[in-house]
Every structure is written in C-alpha cells, then in structure tokens.
Wavefront OBJ file of the C-alpha trace (Angstrom):
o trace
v 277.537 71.014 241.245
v 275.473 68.808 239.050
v 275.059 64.662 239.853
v 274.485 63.559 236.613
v 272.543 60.106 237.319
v 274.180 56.733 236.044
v 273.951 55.456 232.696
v 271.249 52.496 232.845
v 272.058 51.629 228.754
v 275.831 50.868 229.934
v 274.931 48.467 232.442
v 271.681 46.719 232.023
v 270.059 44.566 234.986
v 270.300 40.924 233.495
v 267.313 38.802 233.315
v 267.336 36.560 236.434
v 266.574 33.096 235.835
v 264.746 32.763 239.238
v 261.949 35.019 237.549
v 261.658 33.304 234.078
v 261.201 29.964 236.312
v 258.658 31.682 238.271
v 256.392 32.984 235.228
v 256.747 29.599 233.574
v 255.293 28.511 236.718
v 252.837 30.555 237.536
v 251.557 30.265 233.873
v 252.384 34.538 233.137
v 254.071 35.660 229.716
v 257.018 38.159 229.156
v 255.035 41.150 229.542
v 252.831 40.931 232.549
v 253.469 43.500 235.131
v 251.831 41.820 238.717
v 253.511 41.743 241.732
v 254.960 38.400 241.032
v 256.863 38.901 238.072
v 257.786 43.104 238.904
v 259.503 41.719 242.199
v 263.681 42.049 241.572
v 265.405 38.632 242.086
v 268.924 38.483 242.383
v 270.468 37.134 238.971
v 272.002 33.670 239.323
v 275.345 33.616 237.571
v 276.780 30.806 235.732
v 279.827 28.807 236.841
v 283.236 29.590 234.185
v 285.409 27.009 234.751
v 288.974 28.769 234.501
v 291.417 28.014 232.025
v 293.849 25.634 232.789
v 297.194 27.681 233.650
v 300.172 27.200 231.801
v 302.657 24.371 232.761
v 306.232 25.366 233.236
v 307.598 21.455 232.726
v 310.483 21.287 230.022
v 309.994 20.703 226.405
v 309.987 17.846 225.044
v 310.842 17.759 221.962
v 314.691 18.501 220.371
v 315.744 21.751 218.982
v 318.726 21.429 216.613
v 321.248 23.959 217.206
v 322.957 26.360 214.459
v 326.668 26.170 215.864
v 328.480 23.184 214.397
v 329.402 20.500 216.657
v 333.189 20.450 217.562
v 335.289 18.115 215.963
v 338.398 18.298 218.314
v 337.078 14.763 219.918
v 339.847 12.935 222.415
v 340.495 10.649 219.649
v 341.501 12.510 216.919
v 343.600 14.636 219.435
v 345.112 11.258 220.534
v 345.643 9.557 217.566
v 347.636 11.579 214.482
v 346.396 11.040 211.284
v 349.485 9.537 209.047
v 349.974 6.404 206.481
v 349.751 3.290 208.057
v 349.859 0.050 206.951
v 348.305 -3.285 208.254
v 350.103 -6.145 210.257
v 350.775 -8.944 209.732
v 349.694 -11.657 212.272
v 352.336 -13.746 214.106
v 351.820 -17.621 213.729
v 354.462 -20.190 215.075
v 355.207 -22.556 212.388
v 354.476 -26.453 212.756
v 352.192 -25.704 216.224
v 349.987 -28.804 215.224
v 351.931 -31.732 214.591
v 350.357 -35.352 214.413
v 352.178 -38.229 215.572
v 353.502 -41.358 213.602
v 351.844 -43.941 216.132
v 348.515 -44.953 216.840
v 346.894 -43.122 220.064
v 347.310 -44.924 223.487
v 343.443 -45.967 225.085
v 346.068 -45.828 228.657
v 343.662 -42.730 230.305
v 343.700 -41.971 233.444
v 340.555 -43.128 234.106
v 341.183 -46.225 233.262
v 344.490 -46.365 235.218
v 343.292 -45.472 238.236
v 339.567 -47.480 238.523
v 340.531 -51.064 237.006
v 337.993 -53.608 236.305
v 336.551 -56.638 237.835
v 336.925 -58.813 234.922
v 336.978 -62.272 237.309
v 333.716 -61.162 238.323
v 330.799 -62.383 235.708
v 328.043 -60.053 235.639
v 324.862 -60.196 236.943
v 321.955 -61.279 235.075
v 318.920 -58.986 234.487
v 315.546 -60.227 236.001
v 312.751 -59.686 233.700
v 309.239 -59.838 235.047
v 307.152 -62.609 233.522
v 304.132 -61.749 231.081
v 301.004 -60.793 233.532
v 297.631 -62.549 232.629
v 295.295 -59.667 233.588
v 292.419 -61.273 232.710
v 293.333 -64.263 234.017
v 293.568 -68.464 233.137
v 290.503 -70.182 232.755
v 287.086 -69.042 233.153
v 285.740 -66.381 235.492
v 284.313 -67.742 238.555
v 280.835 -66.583 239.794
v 280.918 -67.306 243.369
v 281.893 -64.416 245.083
v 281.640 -63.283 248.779
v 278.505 -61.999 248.437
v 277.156 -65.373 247.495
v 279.547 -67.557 249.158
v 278.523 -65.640 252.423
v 274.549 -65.174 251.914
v 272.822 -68.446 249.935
v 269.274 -68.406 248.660
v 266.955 -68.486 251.309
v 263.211 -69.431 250.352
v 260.446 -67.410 252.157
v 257.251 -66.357 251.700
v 256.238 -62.971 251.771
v 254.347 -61.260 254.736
v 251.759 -59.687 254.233
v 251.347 -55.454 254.691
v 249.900 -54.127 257.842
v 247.535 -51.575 257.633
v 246.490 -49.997 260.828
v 242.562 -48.907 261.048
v 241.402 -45.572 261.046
v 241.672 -43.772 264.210
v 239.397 -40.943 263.504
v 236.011 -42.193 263.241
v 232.473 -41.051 264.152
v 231.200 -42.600 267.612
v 227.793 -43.901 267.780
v 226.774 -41.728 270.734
v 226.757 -38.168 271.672
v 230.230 -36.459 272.744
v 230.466 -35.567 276.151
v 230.608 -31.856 276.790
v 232.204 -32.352 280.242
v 235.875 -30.793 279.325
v 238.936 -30.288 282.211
v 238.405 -26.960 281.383
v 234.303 -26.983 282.769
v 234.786 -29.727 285.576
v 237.684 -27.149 286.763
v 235.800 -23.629 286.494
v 232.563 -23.885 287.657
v 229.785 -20.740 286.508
v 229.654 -17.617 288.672
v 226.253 -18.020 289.086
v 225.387 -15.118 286.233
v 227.197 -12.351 288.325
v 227.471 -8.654 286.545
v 231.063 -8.456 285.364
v 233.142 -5.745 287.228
v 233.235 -2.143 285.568
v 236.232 -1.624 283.960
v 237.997 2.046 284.624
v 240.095 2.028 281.484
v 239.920 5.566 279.945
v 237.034 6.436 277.398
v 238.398 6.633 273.916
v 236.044 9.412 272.754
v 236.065 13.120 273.541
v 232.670 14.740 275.591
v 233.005 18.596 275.571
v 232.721 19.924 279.004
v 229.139 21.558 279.840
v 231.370 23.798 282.495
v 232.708 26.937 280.436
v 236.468 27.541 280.352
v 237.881 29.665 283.208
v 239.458 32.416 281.797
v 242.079 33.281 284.516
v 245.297 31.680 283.385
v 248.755 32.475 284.624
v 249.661 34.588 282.062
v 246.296 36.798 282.736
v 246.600 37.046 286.250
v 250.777 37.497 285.571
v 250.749 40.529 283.442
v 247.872 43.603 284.380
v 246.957 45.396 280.672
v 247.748 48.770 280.216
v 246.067 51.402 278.986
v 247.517 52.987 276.188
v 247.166 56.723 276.216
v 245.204 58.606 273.214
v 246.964 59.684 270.098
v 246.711 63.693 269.168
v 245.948 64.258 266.217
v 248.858 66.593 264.918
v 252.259 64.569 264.048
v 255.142 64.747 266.300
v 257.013 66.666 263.834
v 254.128 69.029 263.650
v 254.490 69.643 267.028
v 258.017 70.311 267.752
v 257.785 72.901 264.263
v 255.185 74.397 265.921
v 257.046 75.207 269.359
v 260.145 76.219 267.274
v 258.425 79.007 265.670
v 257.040 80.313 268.937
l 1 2 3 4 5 6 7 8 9 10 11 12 13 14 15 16 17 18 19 20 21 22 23 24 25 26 27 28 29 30 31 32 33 34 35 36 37 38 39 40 41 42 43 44 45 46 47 48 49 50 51 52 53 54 55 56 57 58 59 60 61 62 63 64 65 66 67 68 69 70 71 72 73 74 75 76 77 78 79 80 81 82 83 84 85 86 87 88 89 90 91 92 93 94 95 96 97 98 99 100 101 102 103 104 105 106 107 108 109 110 111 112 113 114 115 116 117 118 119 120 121 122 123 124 125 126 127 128 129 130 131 132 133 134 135 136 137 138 139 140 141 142 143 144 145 146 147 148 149 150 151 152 153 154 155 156 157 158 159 160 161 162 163 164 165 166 167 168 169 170 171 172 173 174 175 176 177 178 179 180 181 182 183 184 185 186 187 188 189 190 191 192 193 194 195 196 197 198 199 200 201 202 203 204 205 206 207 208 209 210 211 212 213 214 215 216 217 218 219 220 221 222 223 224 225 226 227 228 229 230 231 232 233 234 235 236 237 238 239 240
C-alpha cells in the first residue's frame, strides 16, 4: 500500500506575523535564511467578529391583504335599508310669553336681609398728605454733634523708641551658660567608637572549603564508558 504524502500547494503554512515583526526588528529582509527568521512561529489569527444573527421580532410594517373586507357589519345587519324621510321637530307653541307689567325688584334677597336705612353711614378716613421731606429747613445738629462738641487740643507728638541693637563700646564677653556650665575635659582622647566599618577588607585567611553540602553528599565515581553502543551490544549477544 502506497502513503501518498499530503498536498503542501492545497494548504500553505501562512506567514506568521510574529516573524515579519521579528525581521523588521532584527533589521533582516524577506529572503534571509538564519536561524532567526527559519525558526516556525505559530501564525496569529485575526479576530472575525460574527455576524449579527437574525432577529425573530414581528414586522413592522402593514401588509395589505387580497381578500375583500366583509361588509356584513352589525349595522347594516341591524338597520334595513328602506325610504325614509326626516322628522319634524316637536315645539310647544307660545313657551315664551312676556308679561304686560313691569318686573317686580321684590327678590328674595332683598326680602329676607332688609336694610338699615335709620343708620347713616360711616364716613371714610382719608390719610392726610405726608411731607416726606419735611417743613422748614433741615436741621444740622444731630446726635453725633449734639453728643460730642468740638474739643480743642493740641497734637502729641510721635514716640519713637531708640534702637535696641547697637554696637557696645567694649569687647563681648565670651563667658556663655553654656561654658560656665561645661567645663573642658582637660584635652582627654575621645572614646573609640565600635560602630561597624563601612568599607569591605578581603580576608588574608583563605576560604574553608568544607561546607555542609560537601561534607553532606560523598562524590561518586562514575564508572567508564565502553566504547561500543548499547545497541551494539545487545545485537551482538543476539547473534551469538
């Protein structure tokens, strides 16, 4: 039976973008052949967004229908078609009459609430014209004034306080609270101080070369290889 290999023209490996990006960066055209741009990387597909699926929501819009509409409606089964004529309208005769005499101002309003008529009525009070700006001329004294009169006075003179920071004539004393308080050590070596160095002295003693791991775990000898292959071998003692 024969295998007959796959058809590469049918389905043809699609350039990856991965390994245009890497030739554009490493500065390498189309047809170099290193290790960098011969290396298979996976091809990076493109998102599809799907087609939106159909909606199954009614139309809407009308569709006119080819069976004529029924004309057998409740009212023209009701109501026999026939001659008729219109009606006259009933109207009583003389329903509006108007009266020989002249109409009586007796209501009953004014039967029933009678008026004070020994009573005279009361005269309206109307406020007398206001003078906003008043009669006469404006006076000038005021509280202000009428409280607080002139006063003469003369005016004192500004105080001006000397200069407090000034240059003494003599020398200034160097004999501070801080110096009368402390007195000297008498020139005493100040105490060593055993804060670690902040430099690094290599060691002159060597390294000792024993660590746990060492002394933990023996090494082994490993045994030496023969030259023939193991499947050399075990052809070798099949055939004998």
């Amino acid at each position: 039976m024969d295998i007959c290999p796959p058809n590469s023209e049918k389905h043809p490996r699609r350039k990856s973008i991965i390994e245009a990006k890497n030739k554009i960066r490493l500065g390498h055209d189309e047809c170099c052949n290193c290790c960098c741009c011969c290396t298979f990387q996976p091809a990076c597909y493109k998102y599809v967004q799907p087609k939106i699926p159909k909606s199954y929501t009614p139309i809407r819009y009308y569709w006119r229908s080819h069976v004529p509409m029924d004309d057998n409606t409740t009212y023209r089964l009701s109501y026999w078609e026939g001659p008729t004529s219109s009606v006259d309208p009933f109207r009583p005769e003389d329903s509006l009459t108007i009266a020989d005499s002249p109409m009586a101002d007796e209501t009953t309003h004014k039967l029933s609430f009678l008026g004070n008529w020994c009573i005279p009525p009361e005269t309206s009070i109307t406020p007398c014209e206001k003078q906003w700006l008043g009669r006469g001329p404006m006076q000038d004294v005021t509280t202000q004034k009428h409280d607080y009169i002139w006063k003469h006075g003369e005016r004192t003179e500004a105080y001006n306080a000397r200069q407090n920071l000034y240059c003494p004539a003599s020398t200034m004393s160097d004999d501070t609270t801080y110096r009368l308080s402390y007195y000297g050590s008498a020139c005493n070596i100040p105490m060593k101080s055993y804060s670690p160095i902040r430099r690094y002295v290599k060691s002159d003693v060597p390294m000792d070369g024993c660590t746990t791991y060492r002394l933990s775990y023996w090494p082994n000898e490993m045994p030496a290889k023969n030259q023939g292959s193991s499947l050399g071998l075990y052809l070798v003692a099949a055939l004998s």
